[in-house]
C-alpha positions as CSV (number, residue, x, y, z in Angstrom):
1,X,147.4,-10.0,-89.6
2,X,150.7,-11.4,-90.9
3,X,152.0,-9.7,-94.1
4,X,151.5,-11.5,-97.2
5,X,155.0,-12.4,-97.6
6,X,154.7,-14.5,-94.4
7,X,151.8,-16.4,-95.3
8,X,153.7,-17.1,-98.7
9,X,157.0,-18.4,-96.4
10,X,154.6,-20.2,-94.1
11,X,153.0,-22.0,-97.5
12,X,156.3,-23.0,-98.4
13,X,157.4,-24.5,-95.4
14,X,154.6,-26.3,-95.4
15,X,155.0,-27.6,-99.0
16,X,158.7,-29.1,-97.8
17,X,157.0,-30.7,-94.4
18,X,154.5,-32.0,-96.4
19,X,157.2,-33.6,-99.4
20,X,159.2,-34.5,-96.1
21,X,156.2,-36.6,-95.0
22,X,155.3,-38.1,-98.5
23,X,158.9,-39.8,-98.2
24,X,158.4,-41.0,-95.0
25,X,155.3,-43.1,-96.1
26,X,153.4,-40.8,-93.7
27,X,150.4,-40.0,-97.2
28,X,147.7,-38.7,-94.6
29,X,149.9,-36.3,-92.9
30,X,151.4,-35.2,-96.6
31,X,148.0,-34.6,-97.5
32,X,147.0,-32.1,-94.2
33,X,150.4,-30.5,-94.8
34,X,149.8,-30.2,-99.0
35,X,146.1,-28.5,-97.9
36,X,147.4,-25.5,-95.7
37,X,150.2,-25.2,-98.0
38,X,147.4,-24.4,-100.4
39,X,145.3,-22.4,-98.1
40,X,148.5,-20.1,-96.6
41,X,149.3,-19.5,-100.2
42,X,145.8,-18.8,-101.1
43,X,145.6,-16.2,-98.2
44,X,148.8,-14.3,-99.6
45,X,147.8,-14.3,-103.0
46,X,144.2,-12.5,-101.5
47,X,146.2,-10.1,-99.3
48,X,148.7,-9.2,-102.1
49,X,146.0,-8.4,-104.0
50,X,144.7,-6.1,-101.4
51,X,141.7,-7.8,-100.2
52,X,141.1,-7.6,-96.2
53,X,139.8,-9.7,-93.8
54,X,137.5,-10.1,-91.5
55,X,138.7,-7.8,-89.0
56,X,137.5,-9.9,-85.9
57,X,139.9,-13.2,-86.7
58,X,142.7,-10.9,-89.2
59,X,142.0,-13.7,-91.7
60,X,139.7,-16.0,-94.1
61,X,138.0,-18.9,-92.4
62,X,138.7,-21.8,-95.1
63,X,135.3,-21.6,-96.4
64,X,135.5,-17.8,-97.1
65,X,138.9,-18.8,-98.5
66,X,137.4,-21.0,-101.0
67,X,134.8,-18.9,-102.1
68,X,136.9,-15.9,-102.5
């Protein structure tokens, strides 16, 4: 399981791709990029606060990351 700070990093990079796409009149690719931005920064806000994972994938499926 990456560290918390990675997912956060990871989020960010994919908040720039997805700006980078925006601006290249690429909306439906911003749009996948903008959603895992949301869900890597979801899944470090969960592990900063100490939460764990299933320990057979080392990380929330989407769903689980919703509900949580």
């Amino acid at each position: 399981m990456l560290p918390w700070t990675q997912w956060r990093n990871k989020s960010q990079s994919s908040l720039t791709a997805a700006q980078v796409l925006l601006d290249n009149d690429k909306p439906v690719e911003a749009a996948s990029r903008a959603y895992y931005a949301a869900y890597q920064m979801t899944t470090a806000v969960l592990l900063k606060l100490r939460l764990e994972p299933r320990s057979d994938y080392g990380n929330w499926s989407h769903h689980e990351t919703v509900e949580m």
